[in-house]
N, C-alpha and C positions, 0 to 999 in steps of 0.2 A: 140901355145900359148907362148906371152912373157916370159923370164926368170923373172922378177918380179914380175907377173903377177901369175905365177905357184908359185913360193917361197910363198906368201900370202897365195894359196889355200894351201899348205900342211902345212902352218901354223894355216891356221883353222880345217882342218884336224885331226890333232895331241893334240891341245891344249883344255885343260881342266880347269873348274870352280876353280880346285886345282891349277893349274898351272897361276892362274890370283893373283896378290897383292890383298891387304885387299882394299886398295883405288879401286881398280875397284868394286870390290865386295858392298862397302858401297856406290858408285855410280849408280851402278846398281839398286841395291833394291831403293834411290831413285828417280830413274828414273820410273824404274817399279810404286810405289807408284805414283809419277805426274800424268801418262800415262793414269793407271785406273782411274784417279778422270776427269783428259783431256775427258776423255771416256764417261763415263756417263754423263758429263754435252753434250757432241756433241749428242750424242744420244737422246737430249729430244731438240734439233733441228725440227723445222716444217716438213723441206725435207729430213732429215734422219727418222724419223717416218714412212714419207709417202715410200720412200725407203723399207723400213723395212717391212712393211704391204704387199708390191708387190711380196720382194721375199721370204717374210716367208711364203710365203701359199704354195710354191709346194718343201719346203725346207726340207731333212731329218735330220737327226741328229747326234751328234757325237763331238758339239763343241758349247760354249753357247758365243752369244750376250749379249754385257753388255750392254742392255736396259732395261727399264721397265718389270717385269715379265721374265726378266733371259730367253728368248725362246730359244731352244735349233735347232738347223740347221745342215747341214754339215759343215764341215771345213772353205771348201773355202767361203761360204754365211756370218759364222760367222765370217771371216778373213776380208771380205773385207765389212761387215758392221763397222766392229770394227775399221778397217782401216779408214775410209770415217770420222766416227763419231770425233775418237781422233784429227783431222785435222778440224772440224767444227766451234770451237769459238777460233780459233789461240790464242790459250795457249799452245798449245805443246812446249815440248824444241828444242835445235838443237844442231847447230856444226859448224860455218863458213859455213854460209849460207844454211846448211842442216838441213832437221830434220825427223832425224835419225827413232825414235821411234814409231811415227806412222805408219811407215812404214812397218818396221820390226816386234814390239813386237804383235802387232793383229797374224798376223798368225804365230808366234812361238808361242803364250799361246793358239791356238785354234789346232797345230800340237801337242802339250805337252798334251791337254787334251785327245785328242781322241785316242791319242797311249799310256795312262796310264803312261808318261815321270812325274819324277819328278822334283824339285826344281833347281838342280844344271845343269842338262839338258836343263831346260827350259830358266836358266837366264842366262847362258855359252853360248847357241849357241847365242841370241841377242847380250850380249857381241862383240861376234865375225863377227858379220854382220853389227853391228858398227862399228867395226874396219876395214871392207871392203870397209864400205861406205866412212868413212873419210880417207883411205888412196888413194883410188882414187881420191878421191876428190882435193888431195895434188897437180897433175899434167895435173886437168881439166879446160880445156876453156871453159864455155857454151855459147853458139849461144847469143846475145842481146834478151831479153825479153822471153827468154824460162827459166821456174823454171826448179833447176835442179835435185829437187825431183823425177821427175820421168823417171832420168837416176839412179842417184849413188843411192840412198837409195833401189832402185827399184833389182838395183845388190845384195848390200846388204842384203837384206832380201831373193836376192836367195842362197849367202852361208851361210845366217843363217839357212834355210831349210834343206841345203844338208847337214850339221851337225848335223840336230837334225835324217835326214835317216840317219845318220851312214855312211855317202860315204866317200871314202879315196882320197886324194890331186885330184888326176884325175878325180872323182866325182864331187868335188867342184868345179874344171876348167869348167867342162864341164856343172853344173848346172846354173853355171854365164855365160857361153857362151852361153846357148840356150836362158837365160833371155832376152840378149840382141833383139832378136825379140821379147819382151815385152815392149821395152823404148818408153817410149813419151816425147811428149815435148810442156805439155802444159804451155799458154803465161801467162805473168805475167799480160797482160791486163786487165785479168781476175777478177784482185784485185780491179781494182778502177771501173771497171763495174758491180763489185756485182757479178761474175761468180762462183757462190758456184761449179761449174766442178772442179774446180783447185784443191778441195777435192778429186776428184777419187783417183790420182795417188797414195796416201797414202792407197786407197783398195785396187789395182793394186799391190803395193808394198807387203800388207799382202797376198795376192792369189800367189805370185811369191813364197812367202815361202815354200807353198803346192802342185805349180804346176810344177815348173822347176825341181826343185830335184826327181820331179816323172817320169818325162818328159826322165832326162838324166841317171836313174836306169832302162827306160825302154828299153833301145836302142837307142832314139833317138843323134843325132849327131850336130854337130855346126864346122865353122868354126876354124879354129887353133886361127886366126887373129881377132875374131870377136868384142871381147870387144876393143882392140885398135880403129878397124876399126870406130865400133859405136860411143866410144866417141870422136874419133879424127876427123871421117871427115863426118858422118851419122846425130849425134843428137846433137855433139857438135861442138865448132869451133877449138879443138885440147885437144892433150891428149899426156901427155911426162910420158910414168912409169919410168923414172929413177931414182926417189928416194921413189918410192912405198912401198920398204920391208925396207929403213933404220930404225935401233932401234928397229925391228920388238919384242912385248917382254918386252922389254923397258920402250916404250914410249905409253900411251894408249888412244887412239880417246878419248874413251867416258869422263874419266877424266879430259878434256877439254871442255865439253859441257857447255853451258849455260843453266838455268831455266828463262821462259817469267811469270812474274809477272804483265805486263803490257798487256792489253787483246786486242792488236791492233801488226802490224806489227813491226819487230824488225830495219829496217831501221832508222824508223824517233825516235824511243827511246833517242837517244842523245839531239834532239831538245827538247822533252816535259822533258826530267833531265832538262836542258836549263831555258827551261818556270817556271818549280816548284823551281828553283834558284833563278829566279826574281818576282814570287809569295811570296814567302819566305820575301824578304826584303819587297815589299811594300802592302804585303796582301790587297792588294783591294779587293770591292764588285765587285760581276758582272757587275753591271749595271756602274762602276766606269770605266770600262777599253774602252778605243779610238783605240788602235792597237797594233796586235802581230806582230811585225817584224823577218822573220825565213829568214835564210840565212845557206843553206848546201849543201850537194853535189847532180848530177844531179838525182840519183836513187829517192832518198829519196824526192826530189822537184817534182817527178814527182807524188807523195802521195798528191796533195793540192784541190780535190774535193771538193768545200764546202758544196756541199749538195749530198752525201751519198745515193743512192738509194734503201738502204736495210743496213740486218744489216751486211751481211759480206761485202757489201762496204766500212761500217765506221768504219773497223777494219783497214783499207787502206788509211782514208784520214786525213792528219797533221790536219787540220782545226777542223776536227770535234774532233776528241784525245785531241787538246789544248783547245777547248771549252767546256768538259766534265771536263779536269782538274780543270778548271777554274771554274765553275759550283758546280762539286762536290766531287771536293779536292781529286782526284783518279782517277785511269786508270783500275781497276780490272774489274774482273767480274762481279760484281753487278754494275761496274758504265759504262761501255760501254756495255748497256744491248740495246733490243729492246725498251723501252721506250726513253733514250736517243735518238732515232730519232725524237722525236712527243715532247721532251722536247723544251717550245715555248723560255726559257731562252740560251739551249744550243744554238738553231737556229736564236737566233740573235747574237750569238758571233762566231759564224762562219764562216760570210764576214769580220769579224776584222783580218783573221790571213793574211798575206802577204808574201806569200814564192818566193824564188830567187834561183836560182842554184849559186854558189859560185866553178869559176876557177878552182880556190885555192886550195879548199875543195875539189874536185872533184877530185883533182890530185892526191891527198895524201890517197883516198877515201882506201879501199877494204872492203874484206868480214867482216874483226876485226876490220876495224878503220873506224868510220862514224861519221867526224865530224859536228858542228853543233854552231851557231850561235843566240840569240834571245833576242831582245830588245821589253820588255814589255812596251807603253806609257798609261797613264793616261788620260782621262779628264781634269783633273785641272792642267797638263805639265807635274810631274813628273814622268820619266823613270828608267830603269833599265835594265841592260844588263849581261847576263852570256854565256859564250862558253863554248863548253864541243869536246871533239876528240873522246872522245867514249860513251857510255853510265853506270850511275854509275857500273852500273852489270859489265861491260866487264873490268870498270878500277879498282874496289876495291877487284872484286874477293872473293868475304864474303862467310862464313861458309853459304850453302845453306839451310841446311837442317831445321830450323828453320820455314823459309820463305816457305819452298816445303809444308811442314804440315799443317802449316794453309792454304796455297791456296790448298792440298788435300781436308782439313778439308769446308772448305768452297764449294768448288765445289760438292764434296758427300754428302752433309748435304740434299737438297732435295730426294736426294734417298736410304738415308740410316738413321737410328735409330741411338742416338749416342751411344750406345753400339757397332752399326754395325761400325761402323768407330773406333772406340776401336779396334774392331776388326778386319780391317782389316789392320791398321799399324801395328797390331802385327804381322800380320800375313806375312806380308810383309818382317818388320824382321828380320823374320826366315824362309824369304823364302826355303835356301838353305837345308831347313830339311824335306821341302815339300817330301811327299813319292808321289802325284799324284795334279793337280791342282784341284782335290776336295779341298781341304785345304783354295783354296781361293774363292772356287765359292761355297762354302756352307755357310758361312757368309755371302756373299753377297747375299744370297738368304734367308739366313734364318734373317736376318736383313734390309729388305726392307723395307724404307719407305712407 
């Protein structure tokens, strides 16, 4: 195993919920709070339902599913429903180009419950399997068109596992080393063809938590070389750890992450800030507008399906995102819902968007910077035009936690009583005084909508 490689594992190893700053800690819990609301709204998903249905019938117990009726499963079934579901109506948050969270916190809170771990346990080891994910992340090439969720995060959530068994530095190498026979590399094609699969890997991710760290406590063994191996020349298209462990301590992944307020992919966000900049100056009606002019980089250009074949396709295509904007003054949750596709107003402002790859834009492109371009025309001539190089979020940087609440509050509101969602921001919190994750699955249960 590389030296930087091993220096990370016995840093998660060693490091403790004490040993984290308040800024991670306050990060944490809202993240955690996003996660469960992510959660339950994926969970009342058509094909996570029918999911659910198949494998809760021969399912035993020991860790509960946040869906309807709380059913309680093993680990791994309630890991990688919870997994699947949290990645289902792309709101989760992330991290340059990752996200993190789904991946990992399903099966640390379904590891947490069923071995009686409390609070500072449960939200220390994710902590740390974020900070796995995104420090590898620092010196990874992924292949063209393959998400890279279902390498690093996939890791990640195998040394959150091995943290929450208690394994020591050589544990945690060796829990990520056997993951790596877990990685996939599924296509980002997946997005504009409606491929609700590109969800797995986020249950994949949670099951990695429960499986690898069992895997490499039991004997099993792995290459020395294997995580280089896999993401350098196996799943990805190169992998440099040489600056993998800098600031280790320091500097912290998760406190860098972003919150998705906009319930469509985070590429073309720049273009629709763009769009609502020139909404803004000439507030026209729908039926007023002649053409969106988009001009950005090649990723995000490749997002121009105009007509959406489902609902997780329209979370993928610019067209459809600027024509809901435009429609219904919003990008949330309730406004790119399953009705928006059958909306007869959104489906004729559809063909009006006209997207272009832009050089220029492309060049300057990466994970943090996705510029964007968009001259909104009129009917009666007049236009208007705004650019934007990232998206408001990624450039103002604003106090999150305002914004995380109400889209908690908004997303658990069908499945929760509003006392129940009282309740569980409380409880949230305080998470770190959790003596057992009863604390947070008995308000959720005993406060179901």
């Amino acid at each position: 195993m590389g030296e930087q490689i091993e220096k990370l594992a016995q840093f998660i190893a060693r490091t403790g919920w004490d040993d984290m700053p308040e800024a991670v800690h306050r990060r944490a819990k809202l993240v955690l709070l996003d996660t469960i609301g992510v959660t339950l709204a994926g969970a009342a998903r058509p094909e996570v339902i029918g999911l659910s249905e198949q494998l809760l019938a021969g399912a035993g117990r020991g860790a509960t599913v946040l869906a309807p009726g709380l059913p309680q499963a093993d680990t791994r079934t309630a890991a990688l429903l919870n997994g699947i579901a949290a990645r289902a109506v792309e709101l989760c948050e992330g991290a340059r180009g990752l996200q993190p969270s789904p991946h990992i916190l399903p099966g640390v809170l379904a590891i947490a419950e069923q071995r009686g771990l409390g609070g500072r346990a449960m939200l220390g080891a994710f902590v740390l399997g974020y900070e796995a994910a995104g420090r590898l992340n620092r010196g990874y090439t992924p292949r063209a068109f393959s998400h890279p969720n279902g390498q690093l995060s996939l890791l990640g959530a195998a040394a959150a596992g091995a943290r929450l068994h208690g394994l020591d530095g050589a544990g945690v190498s060796l829990a990520m080393r056997v993951a790596t026979t877990m990685l996939m590399t599924p296509s980002y094609n997946n997005t504009v063809a409606g491929g609700t699969t590109l969800n797995l890997p986020a249950g994949m991710g949670a099951v990695a938590v429960t499986l690898a760290p069992a895997m490499a406590a039991s004997g099993f063994t792995a290459q020395e070389n294997a995580i280089e191996e896999a993401l350098g020349v196996m799943v990805g298209a190169g992998f440099d750890p040489a600056k993998l462990a800098d600031d280790m301590g320091q500097r912290w992944e998760i406190t860098e992450n972003y919150f998705r307020f906009y319930a469509c992919c985070n590429p073309i966000h720049a273009a629709l800030d763009s769009l609502a900049e020139t909404l803004a100056v000439l507030k026209p009606k729908p039926e007023e507008v002649a053409l969106i002019d988009v001009q950005t980089f090649d990723f995000a250009a490749v997002m121009r399906n105009p007509a959406p074949p489902n609902y997780f396709a329209s979370k993928y295509s610019l067209p459809h995102a600027a024509a809901v904007l435009i429609a219904r003054g919003g990008l949330g949750f309730a406004d790119i819902d399953d009705s928006a596709l059958e909306d007869p107003v959104i489906a004729r402002l559809r063909p009006l968007v006209r997207i272009a790859a832009d050089p220029a834009m492309t060049a300057r492109s990466t994970p943090t910077h996705r510029p964007a371009r968009v001259t909104l025309t009129l009917k009666d001539g007049r236009s208007a035009t705004a650019a934007r190089e990232n998206s408001v979020r990624d450039t103002l940087k604003p106090d999150y936690e305002p914004q995380v609440r109400a889209k908690f509050r908004e997303l658990a509101a069908p499945h929760l009583t509003p006392a129940g969602i009282d309740a569980i921001e409380a409880a949230v919190d305080r998470c770190e005084k959790w003596e057992t994750m009863g604390e947070l699955i008995e308000p959720l249960r005993q406060h179901a909508a």
